[in-house]
C-alpha positions as a Markdown table, in Angstrom:
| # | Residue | x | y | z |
|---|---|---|---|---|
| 1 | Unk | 2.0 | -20.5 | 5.5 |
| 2 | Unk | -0.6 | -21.7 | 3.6 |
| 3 | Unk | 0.5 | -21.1 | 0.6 |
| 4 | Unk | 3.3 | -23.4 | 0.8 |
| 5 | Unk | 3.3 | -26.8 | -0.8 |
| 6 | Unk | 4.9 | -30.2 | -0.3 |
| 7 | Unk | 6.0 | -30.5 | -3.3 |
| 8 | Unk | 8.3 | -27.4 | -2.9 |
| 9 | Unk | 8.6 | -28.2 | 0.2 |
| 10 | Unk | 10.6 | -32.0 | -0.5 |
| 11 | Unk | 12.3 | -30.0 | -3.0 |
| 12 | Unk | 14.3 | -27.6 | -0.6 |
| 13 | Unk | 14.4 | -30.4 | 1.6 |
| 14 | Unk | 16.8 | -32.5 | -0.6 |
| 15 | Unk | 18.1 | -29.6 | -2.7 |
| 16 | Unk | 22.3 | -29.2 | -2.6 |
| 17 | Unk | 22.7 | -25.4 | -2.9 |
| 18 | Unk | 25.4 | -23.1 | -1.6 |
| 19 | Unk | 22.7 | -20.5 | -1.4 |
| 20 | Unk | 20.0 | -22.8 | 0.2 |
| 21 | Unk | 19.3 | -20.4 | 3.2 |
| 22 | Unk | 18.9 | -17.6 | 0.7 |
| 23 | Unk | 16.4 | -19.0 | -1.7 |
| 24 | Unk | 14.4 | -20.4 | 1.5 |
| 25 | Unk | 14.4 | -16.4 | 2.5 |
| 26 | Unk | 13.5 | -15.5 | -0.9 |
| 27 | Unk | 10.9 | -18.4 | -1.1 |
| 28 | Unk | 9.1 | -16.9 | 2.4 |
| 29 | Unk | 9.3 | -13.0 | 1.1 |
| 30 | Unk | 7.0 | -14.1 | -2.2 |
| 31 | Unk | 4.9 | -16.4 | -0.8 |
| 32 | Unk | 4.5 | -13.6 | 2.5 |
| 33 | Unk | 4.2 | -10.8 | -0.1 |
| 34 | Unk | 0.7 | -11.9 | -1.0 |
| 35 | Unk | -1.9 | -14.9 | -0.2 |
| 36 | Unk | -2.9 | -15.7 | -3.5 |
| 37 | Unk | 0.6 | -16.5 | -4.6 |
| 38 | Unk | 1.2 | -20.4 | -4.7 |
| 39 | Unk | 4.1 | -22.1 | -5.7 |
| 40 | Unk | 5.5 | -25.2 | -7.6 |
| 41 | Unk | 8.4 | -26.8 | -9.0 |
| 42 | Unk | 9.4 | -26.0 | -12.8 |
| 43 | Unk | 12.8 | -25.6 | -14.6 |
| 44 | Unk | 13.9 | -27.6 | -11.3 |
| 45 | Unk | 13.2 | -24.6 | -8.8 |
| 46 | Unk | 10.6 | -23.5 | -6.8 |
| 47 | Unk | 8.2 | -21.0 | -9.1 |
| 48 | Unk | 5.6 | -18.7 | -8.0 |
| 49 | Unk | 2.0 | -18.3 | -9.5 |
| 50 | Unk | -0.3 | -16.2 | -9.2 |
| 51 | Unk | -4.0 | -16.8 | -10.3 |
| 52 | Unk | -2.9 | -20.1 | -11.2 |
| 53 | Unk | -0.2 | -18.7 | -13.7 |
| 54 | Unk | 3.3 | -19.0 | -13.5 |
| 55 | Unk | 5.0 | -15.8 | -12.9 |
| 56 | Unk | 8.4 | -15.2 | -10.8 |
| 57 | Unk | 10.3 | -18.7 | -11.4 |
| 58 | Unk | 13.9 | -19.0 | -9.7 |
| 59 | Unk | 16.4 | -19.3 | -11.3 |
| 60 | Unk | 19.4 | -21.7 | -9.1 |
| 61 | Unk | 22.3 | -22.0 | -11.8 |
| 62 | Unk | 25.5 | -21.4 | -12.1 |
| 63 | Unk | 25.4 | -21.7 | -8.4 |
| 64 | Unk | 27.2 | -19.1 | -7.6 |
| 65 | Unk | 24.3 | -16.7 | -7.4 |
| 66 | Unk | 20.3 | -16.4 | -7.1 |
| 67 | Unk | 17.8 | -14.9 | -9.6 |
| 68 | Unk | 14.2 | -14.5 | -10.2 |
| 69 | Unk | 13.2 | -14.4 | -13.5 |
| 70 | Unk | 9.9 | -12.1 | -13.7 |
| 71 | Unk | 8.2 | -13.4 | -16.9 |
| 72 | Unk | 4.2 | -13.7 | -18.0 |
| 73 | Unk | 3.6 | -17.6 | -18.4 |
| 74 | Unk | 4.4 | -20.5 | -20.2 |
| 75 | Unk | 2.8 | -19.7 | -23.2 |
| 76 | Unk | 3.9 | -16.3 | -25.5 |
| 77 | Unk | 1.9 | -13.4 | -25.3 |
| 78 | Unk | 1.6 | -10.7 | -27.6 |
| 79 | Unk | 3.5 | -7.9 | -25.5 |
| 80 | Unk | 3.3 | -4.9 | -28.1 |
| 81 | Unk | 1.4 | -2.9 | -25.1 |
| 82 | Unk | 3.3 | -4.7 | -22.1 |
| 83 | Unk | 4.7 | -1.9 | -20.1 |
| 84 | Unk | 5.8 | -2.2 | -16.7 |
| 85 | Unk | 7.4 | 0.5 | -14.5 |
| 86 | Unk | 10.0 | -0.5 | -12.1 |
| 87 | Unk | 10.3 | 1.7 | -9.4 |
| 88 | Unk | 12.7 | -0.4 | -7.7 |
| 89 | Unk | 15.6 | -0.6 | -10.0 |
| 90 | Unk | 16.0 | -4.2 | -9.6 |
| 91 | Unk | 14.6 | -5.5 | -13.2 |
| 92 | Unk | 16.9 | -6.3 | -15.4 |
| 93 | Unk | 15.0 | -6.2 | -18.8 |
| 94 | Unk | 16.1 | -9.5 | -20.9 |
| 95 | Unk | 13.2 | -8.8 | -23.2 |
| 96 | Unk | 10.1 | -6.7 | -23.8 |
| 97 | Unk | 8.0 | -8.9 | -21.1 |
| 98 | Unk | 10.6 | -10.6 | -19.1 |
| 99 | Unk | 13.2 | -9.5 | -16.6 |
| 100 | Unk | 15.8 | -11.2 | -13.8 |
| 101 | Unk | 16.6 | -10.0 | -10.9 |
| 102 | Unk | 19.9 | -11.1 | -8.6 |
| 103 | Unk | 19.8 | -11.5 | -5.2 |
| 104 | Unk | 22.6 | -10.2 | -3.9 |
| 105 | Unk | 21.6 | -9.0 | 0.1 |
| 106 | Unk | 18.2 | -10.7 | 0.6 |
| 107 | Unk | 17.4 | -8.5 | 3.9 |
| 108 | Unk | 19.2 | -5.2 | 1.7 |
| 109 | Unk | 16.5 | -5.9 | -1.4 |
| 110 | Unk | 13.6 | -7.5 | 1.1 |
| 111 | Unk | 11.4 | -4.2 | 0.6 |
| 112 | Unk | 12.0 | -4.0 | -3.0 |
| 113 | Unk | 11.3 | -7.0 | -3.6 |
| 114 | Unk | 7.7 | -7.1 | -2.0 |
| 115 | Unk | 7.3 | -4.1 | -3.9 |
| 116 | Unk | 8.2 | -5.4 | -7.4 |
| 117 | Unk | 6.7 | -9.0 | -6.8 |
| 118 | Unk | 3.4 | -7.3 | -5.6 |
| 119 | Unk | 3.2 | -4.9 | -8.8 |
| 120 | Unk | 4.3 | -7.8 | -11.1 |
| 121 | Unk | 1.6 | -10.3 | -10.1 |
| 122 | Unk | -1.0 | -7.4 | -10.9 |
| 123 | Unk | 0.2 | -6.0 | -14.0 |
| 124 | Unk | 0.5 | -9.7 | -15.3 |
| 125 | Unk | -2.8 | -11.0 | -14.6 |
C-alpha cells in the first residue's frame, strides 16, 4: 500500500496489544478505503489524515477493546454548522464534532466502516 508508512509501520511492529491483529485489519480497511488517506503515529496509535489533517485517530486503551475516534483536527473549530449524518449507526457522538466508534467484529462492521471513514474524510475537509 502506498499509503503506508514506516513510522506506523515500526509501531505495530513492536506494539504489545491483545487486539494487535484487529487494529492491523482496521489499519488496512482505512488506508484501503481511500488513496489520499495517510497515516502517522499520535496519542501513541496509528492516526489517519486526510489532506494532510488528522482525522480518524485510534484509540488502543484500556486494552480490552478498539476505537476510532472520528474528530476534525488538532486545533478547535467553530462547529455551530457541523452536521454529519451517520447512516451507519456506528458513531457514537461524544461531542458536536467528534465521535468513537468500537470495533467489536472487524469483518461484521468492514462495510460500514468504509462507508463512514469515506463520508467523514469529505465532510471534514
Amino acid at each position: 500500500m502506498p499509503n503506508r508508512t514506516d513510522a506506523v509501520d515500526q509501531f505495530m511492529q513492536t506494539l504489545d496489544h491483545p487486539l494487535k491483529a484487529e487494529i492491523e485489519q482496521v489499519r488496512g480497511i482505512i488506508l484501503d478505503a481511500d488513496e489520499q488517506i495517510t497515516e502517522q503515529i499520535k496519542w501513541k496509535a496509528p492516526s489517519f489524515c486526510y489532506h494532510g489533517d488528522d482525522r480518524v485517530t485510534m484509540r488502543l486503551h484500556p486494552q480490552n477493546r478498539l476505537q476510532l475516534v472520528f474528530h476534525r483536527g488538532v486545533k478547535v473549530k467553530d462547529s455551530t454548522d457541523f452536521v454529519f449524518e451517520d447512516s451507519t449507526g456506528l458513531l457514537q457522538w461524544v461531542a458536536k464534532d467528534r465521535a468513537v466508534v468500537t470495533i467489536d467484529d472487524v469483518e461484521a462492521q468492514r462495510a460500514a466502516l468504509i462507508t463512514v471513514v469515506n463520508r467523514w474524510m469529505e465532510a471534514t475537509k
